[in-house]
Structures are given as structure tokens and as C-alpha cells.
PDB file of N, CA, C and O in Angstrom:
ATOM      1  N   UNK A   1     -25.366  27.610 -90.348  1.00  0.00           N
ATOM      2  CA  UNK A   1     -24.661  27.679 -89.083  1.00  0.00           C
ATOM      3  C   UNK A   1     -23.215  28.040 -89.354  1.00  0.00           C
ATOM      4  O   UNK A   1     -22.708  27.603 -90.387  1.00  0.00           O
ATOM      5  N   UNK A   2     -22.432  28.863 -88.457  1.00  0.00           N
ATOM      6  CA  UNK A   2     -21.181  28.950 -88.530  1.00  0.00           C
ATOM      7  C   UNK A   2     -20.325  28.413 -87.419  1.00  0.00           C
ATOM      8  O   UNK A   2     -20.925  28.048 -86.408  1.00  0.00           O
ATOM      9  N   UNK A   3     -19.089  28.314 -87.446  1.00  0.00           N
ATOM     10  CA  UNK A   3     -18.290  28.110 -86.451  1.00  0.00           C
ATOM     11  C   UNK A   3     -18.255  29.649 -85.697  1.00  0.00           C
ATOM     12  O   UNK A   3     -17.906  30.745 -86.136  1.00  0.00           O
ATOM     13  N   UNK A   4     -18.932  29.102 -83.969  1.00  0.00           N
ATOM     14  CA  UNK A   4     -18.692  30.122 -83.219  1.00  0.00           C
ATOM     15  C   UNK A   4     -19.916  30.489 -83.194  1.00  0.00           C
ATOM     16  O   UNK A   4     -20.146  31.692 -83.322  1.00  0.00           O
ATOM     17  N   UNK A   5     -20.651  29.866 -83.080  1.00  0.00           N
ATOM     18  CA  UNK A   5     -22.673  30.216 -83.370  1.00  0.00           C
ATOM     19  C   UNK A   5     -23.232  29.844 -81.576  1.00  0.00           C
ATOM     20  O   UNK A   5     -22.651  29.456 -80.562  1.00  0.00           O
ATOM     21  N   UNK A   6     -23.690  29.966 -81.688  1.00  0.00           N
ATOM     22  CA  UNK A   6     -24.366  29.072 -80.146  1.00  0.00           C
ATOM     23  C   UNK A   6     -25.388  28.526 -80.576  1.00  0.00           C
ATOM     24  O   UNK A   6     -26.200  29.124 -81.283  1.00  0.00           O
ATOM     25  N   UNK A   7     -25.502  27.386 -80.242  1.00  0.00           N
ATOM     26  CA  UNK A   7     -26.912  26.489 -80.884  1.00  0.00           C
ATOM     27  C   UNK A   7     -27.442  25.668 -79.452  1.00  0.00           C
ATOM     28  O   UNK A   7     -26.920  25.589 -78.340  1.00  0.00           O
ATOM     29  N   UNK A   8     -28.754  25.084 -80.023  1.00  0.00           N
ATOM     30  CA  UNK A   8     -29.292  24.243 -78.363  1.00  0.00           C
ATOM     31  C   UNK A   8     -29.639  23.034 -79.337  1.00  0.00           C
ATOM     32  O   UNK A   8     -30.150  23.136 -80.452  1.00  0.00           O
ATOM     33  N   UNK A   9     -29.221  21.769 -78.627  1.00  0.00           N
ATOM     34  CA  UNK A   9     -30.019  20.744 -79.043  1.00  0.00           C
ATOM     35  C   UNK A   9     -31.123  20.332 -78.710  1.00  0.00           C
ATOM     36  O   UNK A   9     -31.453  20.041 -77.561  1.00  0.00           O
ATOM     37  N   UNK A  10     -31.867  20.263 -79.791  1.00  0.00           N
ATOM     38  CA  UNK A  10     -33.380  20.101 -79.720  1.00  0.00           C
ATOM     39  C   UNK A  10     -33.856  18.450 -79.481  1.00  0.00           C
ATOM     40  O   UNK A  10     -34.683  18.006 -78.685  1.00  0.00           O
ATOM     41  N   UNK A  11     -33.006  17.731 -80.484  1.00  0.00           N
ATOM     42  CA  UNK A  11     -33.279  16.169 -80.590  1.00  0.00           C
ATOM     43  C   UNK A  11     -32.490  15.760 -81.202  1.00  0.00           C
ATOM     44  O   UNK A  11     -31.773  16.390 -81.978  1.00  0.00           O
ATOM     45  N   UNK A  12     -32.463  14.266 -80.899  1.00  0.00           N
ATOM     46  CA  UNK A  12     -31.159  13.451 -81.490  1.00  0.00           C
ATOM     47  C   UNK A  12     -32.188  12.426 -81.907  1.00  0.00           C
ATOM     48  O   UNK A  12     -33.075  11.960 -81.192  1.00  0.00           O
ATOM     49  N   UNK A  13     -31.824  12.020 -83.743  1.00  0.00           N
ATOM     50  CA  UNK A  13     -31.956  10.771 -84.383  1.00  0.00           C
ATOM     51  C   UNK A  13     -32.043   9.194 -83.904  1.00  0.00           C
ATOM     52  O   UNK A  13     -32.916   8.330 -83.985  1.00  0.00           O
ATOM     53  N   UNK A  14     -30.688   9.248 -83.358  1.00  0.00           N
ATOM     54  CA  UNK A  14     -30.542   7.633 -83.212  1.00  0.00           C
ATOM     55  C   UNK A  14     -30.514   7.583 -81.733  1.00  0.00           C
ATOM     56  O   UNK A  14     -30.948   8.328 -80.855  1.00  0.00           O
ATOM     57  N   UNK A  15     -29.745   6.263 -81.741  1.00  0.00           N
ATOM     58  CA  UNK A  15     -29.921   5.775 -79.911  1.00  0.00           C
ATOM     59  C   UNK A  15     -28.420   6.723 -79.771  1.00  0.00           C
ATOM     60  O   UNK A  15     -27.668   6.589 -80.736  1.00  0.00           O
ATOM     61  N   UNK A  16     -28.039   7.463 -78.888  1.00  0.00           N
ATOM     62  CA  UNK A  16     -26.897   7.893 -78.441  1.00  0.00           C
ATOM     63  C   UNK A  16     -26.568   7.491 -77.107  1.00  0.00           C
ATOM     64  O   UNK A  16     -27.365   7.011 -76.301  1.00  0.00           O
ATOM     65  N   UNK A  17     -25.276   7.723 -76.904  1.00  0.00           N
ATOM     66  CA  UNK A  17     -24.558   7.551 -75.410  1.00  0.00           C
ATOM     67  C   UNK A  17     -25.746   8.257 -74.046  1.00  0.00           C
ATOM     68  O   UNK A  17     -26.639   9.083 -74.237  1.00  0.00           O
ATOM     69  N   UNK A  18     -25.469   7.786 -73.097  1.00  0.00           N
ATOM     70  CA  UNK A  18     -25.749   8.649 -71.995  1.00  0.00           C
ATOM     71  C   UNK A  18     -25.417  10.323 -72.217  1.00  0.00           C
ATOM     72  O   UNK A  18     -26.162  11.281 -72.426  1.00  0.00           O
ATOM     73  N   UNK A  19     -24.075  10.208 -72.082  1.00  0.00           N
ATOM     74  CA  UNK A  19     -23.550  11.228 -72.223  1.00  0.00           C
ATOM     75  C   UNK A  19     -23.554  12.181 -73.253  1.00  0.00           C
ATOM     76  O   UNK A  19     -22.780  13.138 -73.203  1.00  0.00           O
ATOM     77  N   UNK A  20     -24.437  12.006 -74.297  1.00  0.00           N
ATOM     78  CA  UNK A  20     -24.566  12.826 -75.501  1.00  0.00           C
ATOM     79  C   UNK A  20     -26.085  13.437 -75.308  1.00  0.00           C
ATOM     80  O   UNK A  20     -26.443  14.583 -75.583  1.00  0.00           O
ATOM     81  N   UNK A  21     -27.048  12.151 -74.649  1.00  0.00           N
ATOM     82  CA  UNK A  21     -28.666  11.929 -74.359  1.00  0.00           C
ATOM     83  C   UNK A  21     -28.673  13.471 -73.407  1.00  0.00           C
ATOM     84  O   UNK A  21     -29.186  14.536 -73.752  1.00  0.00           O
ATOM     85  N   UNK A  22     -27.923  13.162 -72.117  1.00  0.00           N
ATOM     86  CA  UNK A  22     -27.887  14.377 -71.577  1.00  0.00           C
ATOM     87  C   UNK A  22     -27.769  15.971 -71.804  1.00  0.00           C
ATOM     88  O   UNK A  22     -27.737  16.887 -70.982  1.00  0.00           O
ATOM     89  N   UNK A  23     -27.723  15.974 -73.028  1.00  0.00           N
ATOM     90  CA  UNK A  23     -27.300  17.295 -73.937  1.00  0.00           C
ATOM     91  C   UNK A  23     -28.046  17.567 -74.199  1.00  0.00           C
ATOM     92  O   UNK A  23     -28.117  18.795 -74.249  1.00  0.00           O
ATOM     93  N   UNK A  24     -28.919  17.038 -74.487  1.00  0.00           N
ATOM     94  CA  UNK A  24     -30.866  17.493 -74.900  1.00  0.00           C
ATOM     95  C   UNK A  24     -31.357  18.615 -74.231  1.00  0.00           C
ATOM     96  O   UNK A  24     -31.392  18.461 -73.010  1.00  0.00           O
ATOM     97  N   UNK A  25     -31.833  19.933 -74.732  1.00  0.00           N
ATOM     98  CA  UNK A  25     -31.990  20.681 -74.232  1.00  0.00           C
ATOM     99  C   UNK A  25     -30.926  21.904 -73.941  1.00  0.00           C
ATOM    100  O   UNK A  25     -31.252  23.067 -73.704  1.00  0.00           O
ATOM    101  N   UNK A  26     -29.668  21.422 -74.005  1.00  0.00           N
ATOM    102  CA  UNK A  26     -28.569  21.983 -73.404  1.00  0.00           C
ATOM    103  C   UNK A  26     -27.944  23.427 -74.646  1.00  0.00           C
ATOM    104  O   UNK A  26     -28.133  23.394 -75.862  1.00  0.00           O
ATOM    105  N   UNK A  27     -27.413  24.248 -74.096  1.00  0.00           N
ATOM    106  CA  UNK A  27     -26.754  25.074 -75.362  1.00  0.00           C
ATOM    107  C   UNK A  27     -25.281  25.021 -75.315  1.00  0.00           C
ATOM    108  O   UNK A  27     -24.799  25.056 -74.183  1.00  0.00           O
ATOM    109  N   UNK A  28     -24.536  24.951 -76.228  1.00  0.00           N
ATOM    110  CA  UNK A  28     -23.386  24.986 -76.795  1.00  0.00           C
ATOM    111  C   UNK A  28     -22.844  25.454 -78.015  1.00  0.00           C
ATOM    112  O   UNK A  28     -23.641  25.903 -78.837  1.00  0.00           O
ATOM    113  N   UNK A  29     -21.599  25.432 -78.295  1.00  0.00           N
ATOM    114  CA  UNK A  29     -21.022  26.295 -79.438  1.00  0.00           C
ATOM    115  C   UNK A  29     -20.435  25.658 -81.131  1.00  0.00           C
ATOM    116  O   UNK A  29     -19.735  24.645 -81.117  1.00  0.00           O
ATOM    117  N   UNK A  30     -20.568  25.916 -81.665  1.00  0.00           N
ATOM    118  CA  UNK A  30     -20.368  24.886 -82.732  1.00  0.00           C
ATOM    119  C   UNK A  30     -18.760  24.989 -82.953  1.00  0.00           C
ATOM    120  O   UNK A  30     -18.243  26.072 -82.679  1.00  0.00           O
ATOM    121  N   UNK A  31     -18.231  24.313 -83.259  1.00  0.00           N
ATOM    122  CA  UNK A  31     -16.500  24.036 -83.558  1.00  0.00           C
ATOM    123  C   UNK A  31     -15.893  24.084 -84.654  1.00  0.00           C
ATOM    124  O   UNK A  31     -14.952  24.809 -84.976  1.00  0.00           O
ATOM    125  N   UNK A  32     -16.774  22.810 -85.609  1.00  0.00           N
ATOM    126  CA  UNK A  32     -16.410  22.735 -86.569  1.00  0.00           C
ATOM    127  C   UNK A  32     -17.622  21.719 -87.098  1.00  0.00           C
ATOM    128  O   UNK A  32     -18.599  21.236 -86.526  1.00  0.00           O
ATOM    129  N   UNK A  33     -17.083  21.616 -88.513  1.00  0.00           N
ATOM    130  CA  UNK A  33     -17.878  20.354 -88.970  1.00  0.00           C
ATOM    131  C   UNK A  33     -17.478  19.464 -89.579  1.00  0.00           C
ATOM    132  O   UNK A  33     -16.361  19.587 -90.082  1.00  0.00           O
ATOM    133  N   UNK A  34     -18.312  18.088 -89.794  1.00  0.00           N
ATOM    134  CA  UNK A  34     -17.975  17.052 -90.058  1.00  0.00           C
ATOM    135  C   UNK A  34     -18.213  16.330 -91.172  1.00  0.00           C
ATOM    136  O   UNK A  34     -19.425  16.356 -91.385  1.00  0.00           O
ATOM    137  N   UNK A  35     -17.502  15.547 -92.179  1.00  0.00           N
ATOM    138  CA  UNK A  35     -18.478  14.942 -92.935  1.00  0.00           C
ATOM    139  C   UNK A  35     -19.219  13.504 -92.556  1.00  0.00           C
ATOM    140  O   UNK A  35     -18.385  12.607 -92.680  1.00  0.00           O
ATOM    141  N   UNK A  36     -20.457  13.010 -92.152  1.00  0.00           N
ATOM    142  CA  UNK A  36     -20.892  12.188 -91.788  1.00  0.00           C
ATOM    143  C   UNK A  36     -21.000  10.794 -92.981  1.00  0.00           C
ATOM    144  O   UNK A  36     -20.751   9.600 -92.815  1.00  0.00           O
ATOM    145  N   UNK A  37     -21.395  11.419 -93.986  1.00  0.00           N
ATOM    146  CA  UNK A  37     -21.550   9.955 -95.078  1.00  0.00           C
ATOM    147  C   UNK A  37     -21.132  10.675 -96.245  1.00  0.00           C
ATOM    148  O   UNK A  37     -20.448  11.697 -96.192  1.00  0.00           O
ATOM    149  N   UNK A  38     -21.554  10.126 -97.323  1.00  0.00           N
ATOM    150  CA  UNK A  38     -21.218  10.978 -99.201  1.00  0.00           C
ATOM    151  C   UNK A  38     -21.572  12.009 -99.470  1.00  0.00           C
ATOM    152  O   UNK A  38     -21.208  12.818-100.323  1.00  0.00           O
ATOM    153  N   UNK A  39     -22.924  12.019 -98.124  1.00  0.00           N
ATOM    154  CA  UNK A  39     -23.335  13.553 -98.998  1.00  0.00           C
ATOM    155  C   UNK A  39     -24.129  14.447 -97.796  1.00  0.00           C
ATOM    156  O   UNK A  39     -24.985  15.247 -98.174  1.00  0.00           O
ATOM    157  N   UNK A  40     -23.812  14.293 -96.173  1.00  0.00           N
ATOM    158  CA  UNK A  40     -24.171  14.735 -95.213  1.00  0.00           C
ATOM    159  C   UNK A  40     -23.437  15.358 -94.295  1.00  0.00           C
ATOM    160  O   UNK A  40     -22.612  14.545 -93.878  1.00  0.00           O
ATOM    161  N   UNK A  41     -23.279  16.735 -93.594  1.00  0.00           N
ATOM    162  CA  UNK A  41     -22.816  17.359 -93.049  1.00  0.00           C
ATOM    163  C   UNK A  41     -22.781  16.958 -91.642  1.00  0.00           C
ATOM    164  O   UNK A  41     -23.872  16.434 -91.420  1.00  0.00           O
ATOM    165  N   UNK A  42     -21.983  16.943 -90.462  1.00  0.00           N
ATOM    166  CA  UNK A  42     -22.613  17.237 -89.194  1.00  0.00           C
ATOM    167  C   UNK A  42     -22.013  18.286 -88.592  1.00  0.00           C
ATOM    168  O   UNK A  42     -21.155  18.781 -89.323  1.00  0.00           O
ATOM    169  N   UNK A  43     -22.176  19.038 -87.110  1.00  0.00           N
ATOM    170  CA  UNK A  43     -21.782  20.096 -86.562  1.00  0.00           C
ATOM    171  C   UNK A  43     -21.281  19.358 -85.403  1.00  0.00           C
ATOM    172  O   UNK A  43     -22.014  18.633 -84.731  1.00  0.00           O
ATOM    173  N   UNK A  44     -19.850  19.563 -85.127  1.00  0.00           N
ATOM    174  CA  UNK A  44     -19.530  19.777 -83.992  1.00  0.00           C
ATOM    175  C   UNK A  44     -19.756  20.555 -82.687  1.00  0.00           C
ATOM    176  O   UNK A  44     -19.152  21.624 -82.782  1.00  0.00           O
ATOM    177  N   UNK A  45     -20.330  20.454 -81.611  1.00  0.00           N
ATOM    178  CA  UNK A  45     -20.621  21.402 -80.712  1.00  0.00           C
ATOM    179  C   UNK A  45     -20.265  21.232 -79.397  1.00  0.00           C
ATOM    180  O   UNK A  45     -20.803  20.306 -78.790  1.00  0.00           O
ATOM    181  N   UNK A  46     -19.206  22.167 -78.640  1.00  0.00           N
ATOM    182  CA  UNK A  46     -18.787  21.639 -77.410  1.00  0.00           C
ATOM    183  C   UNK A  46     -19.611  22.614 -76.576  1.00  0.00           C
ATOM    184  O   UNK A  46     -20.220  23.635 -76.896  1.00  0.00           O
ATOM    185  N   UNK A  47     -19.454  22.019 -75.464  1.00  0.00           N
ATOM    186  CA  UNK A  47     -20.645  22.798 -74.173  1.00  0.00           C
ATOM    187  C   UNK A  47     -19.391  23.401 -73.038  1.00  0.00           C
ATOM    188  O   UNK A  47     -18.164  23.375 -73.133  1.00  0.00           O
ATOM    189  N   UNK A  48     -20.245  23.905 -72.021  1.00  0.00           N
ATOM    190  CA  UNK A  48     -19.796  24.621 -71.350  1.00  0.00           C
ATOM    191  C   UNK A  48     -18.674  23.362 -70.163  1.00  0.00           C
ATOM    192  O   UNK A  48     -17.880  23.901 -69.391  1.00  0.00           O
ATOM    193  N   UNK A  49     -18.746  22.199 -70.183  1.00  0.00           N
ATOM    194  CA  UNK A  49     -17.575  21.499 -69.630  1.00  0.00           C
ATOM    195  C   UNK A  49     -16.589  20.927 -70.385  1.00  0.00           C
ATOM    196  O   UNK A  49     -15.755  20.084 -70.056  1.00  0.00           O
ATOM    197  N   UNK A  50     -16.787  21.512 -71.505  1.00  0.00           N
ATOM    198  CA  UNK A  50     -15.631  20.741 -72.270  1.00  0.00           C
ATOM    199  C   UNK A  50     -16.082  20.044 -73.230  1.00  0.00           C
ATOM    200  O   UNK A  50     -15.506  20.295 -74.289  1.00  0.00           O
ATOM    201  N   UNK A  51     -16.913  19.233 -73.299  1.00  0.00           N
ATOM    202  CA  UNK A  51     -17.475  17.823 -73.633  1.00  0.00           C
ATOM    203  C   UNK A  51     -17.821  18.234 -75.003  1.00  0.00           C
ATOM    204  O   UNK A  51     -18.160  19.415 -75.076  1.00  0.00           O
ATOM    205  N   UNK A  52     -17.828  17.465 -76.298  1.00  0.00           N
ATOM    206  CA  UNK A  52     -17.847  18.083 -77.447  1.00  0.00           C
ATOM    207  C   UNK A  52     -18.899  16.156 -78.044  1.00  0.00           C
ATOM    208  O   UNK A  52     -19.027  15.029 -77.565  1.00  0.00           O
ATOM    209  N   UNK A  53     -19.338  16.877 -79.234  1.00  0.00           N
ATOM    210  CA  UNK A  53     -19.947  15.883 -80.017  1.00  0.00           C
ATOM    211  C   UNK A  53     -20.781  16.044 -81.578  1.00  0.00           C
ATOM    212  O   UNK A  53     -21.480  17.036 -81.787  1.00  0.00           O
ATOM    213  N   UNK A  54     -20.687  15.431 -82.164  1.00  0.00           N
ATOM    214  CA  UNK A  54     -21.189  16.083 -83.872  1.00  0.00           C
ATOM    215  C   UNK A  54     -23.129  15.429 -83.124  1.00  0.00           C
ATOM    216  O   UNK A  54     -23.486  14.449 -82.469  1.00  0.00           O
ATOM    217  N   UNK A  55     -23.835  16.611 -83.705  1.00  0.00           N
ATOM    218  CA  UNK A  55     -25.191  16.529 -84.503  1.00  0.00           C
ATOM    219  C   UNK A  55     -25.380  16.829 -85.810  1.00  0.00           C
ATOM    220  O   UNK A  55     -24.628  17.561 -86.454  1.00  0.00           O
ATOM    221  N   UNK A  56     -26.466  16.235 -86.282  1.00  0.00           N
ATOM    222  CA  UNK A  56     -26.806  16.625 -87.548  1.00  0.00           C
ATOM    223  C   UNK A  56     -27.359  17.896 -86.993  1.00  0.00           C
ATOM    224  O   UNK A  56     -27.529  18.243 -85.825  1.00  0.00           O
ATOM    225  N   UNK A  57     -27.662  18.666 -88.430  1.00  0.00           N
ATOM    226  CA  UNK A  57     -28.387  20.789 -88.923  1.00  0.00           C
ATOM    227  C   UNK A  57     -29.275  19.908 -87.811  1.00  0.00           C
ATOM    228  O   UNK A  57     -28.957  19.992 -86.625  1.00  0.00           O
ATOM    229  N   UNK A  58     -30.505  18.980 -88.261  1.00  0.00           N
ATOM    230  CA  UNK A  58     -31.660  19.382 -88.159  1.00  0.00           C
ATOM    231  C   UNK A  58     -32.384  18.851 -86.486  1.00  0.00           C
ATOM    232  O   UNK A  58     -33.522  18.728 -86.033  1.00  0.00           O
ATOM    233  N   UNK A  59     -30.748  18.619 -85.886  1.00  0.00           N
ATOM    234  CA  UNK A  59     -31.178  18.223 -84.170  1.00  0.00           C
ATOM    235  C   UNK A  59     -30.337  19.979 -83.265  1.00  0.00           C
ATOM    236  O   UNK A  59     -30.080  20.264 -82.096  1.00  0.00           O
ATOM    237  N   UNK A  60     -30.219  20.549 -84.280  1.00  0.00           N
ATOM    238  CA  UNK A  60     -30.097  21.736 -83.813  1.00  0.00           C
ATOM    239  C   UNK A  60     -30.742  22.934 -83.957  1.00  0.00           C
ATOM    240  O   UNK A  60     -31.347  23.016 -85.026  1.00  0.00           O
ATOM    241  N   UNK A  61     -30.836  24.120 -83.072  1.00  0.00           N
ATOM    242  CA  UNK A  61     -31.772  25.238 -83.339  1.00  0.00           C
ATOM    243  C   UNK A  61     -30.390  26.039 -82.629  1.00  0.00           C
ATOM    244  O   UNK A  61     -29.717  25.872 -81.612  1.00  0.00           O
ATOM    245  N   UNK A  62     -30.392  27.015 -83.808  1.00  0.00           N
ATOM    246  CA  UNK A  62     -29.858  28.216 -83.436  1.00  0.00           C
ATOM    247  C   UNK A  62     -30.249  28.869 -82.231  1.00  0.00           C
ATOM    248  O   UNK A  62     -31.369  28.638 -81.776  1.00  0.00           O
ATOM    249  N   UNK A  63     -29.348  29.782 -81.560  1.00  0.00           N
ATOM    250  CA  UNK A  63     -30.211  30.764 -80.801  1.00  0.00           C
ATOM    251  C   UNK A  63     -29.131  32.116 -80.803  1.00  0.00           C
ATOM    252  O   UNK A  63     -28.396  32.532 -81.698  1.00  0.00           O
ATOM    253  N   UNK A  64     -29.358  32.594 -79.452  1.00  0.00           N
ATOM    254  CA  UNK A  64     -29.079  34.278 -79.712  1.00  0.00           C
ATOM    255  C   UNK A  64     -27.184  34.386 -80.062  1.00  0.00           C
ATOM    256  O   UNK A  64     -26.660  35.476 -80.291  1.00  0.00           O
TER     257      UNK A  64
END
């Protein structure tokens, strides 16, 4: 993935916010990334209101 990609979230891991839950399905842009633990990446991705939040690679799917 790069910064500036458009990706859709497919699924989220853990229990998340309302407001993150609602993103399911949704497409947005990646920002930047994060380091999550010692040895795990995440992606930042903000959507079309603003609203931004890290997923892990594998709750994301690329698209066009």
C-alpha cells in the first residue's frame, strides 16, 4: 500500500468504537502509517468527512 492509495475496509480485528465499526465497508485514502507494536505496521486512512483511523494491511483491500 502507499500513501495516497484508496483502500475499502473489509473487517476489523478487535472490538472498535462505533465510529470506526461504521467504516466497514466504506472507502477511503491512506495517509500515512503507523507503528502498532515491535514488529507491526498499521495504515492510516481518512474518509470522505474527515474522520481518519489506523487499520491493520489485512482489514484492508485495495481498490481502483
Amino acid at each position: 500500500m502507499d500513501i495516497g492509495q484508496k483502500v475499502k475496509v473489509v473487517r476489523v480485528r478487535d472490538r472498535v468504537s462505533d465510529s470506526v465499526a461504521k467504516r466497514l465497508g466504506q472507502e477511503g485514502e491512506v495517509t500515512q502509517f503507523k507503528m502498532v507494536d515491535g514488529s507491526g505496521v498499521g495504515v492510516v486512512v481518512e474518509f470522505s468527512d474527515q474522520f481518519s483511523s489506523w487499520f491493520f494491511e489485512d482489514e484492508l483491500k485495495q481498490t481502483a
